[in-house]
C-alpha positions as CSV (number, residue, x, y, z in Angstrom):
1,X,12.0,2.2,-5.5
2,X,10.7,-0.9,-3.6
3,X,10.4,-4.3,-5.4
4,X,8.3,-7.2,-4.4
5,X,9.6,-10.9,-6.0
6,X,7.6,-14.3,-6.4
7,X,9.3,-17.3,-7.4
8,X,7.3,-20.1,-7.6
9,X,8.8,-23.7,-9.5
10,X,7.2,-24.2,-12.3
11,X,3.9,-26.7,-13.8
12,X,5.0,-30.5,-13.5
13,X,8.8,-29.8,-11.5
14,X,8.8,-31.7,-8.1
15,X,8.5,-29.9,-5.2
16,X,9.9,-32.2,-2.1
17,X,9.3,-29.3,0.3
18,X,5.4,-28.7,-0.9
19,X,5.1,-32.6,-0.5
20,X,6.5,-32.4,3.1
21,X,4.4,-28.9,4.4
22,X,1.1,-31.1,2.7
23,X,2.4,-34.3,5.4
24,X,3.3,-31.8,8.1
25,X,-0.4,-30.3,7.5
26,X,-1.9,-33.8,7.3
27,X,-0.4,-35.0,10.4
28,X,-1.7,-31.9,12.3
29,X,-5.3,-32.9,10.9
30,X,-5.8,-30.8,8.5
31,X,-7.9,-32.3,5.8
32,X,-9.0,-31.4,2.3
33,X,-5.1,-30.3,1.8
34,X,-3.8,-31.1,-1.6
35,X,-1.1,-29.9,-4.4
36,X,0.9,-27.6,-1.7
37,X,3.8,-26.0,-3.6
38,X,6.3,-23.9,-1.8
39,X,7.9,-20.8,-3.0
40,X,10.0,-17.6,-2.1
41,X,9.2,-14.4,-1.6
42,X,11.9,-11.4,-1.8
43,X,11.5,-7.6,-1.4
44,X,14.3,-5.3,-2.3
45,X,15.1,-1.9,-3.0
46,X,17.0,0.0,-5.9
47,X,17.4,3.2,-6.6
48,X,16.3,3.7,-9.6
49,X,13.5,6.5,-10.0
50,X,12.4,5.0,-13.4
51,X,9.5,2.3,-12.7
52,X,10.6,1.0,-16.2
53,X,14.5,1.0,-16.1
54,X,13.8,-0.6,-12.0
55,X,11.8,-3.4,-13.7
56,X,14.3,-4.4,-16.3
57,X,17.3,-3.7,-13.9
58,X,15.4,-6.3,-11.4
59,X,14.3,-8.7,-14.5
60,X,18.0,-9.1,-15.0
61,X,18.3,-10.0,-11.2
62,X,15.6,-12.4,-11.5
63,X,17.6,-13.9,-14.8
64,X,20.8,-13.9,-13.3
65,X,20.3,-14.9,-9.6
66,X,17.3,-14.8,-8.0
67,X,15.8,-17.6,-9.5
68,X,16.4,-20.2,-12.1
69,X,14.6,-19.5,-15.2
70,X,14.6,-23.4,-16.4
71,X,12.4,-24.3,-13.2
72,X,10.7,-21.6,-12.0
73,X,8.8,-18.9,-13.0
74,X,8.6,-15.2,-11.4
75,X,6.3,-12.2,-11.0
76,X,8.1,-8.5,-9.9
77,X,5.9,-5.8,-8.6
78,X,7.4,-2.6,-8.7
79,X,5.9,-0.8,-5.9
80,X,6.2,3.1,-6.7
């Protein structure tokens, strides 16, 4: 069963590399650009048949590695 992961950081956590793609962007004179946050975007497999037990087996990825609960937040889509 495929997967499809968004981690994005959090309301109100800094974001150093959304700040730099909204300078890059600027510089290349882009205007109107504001608030650019960067995030990650992971697509896996398992092989669980069970769209349930494949969404709690990846919520425990997402818990335990993926990303990091006290920052950022995440969205799976279990694609079946």
């Amino acid at each position: 069963m495929k997967a499809k992961i968004h981690i994005t950081l959090k309301a109100g956590v800094l974001d150093p590399q959304g700040k730099a793609i909204e300078g890059a962007l600027t510089g290349l004179g882009f205007t109107g650009i504001g608030n650019v946050r960067q995030g990650k975007f992971i697509e896996l497999e398992v092989s669980e048949s069970d769209p349930a037990k494949a969404r709690s087996q990846i919520e425990e990825m997402c818990q335990k590695l993926l990303a990091n609960p006290v920052m950022e937040n995440y969205e799976i889509e279990v694609l079946g």
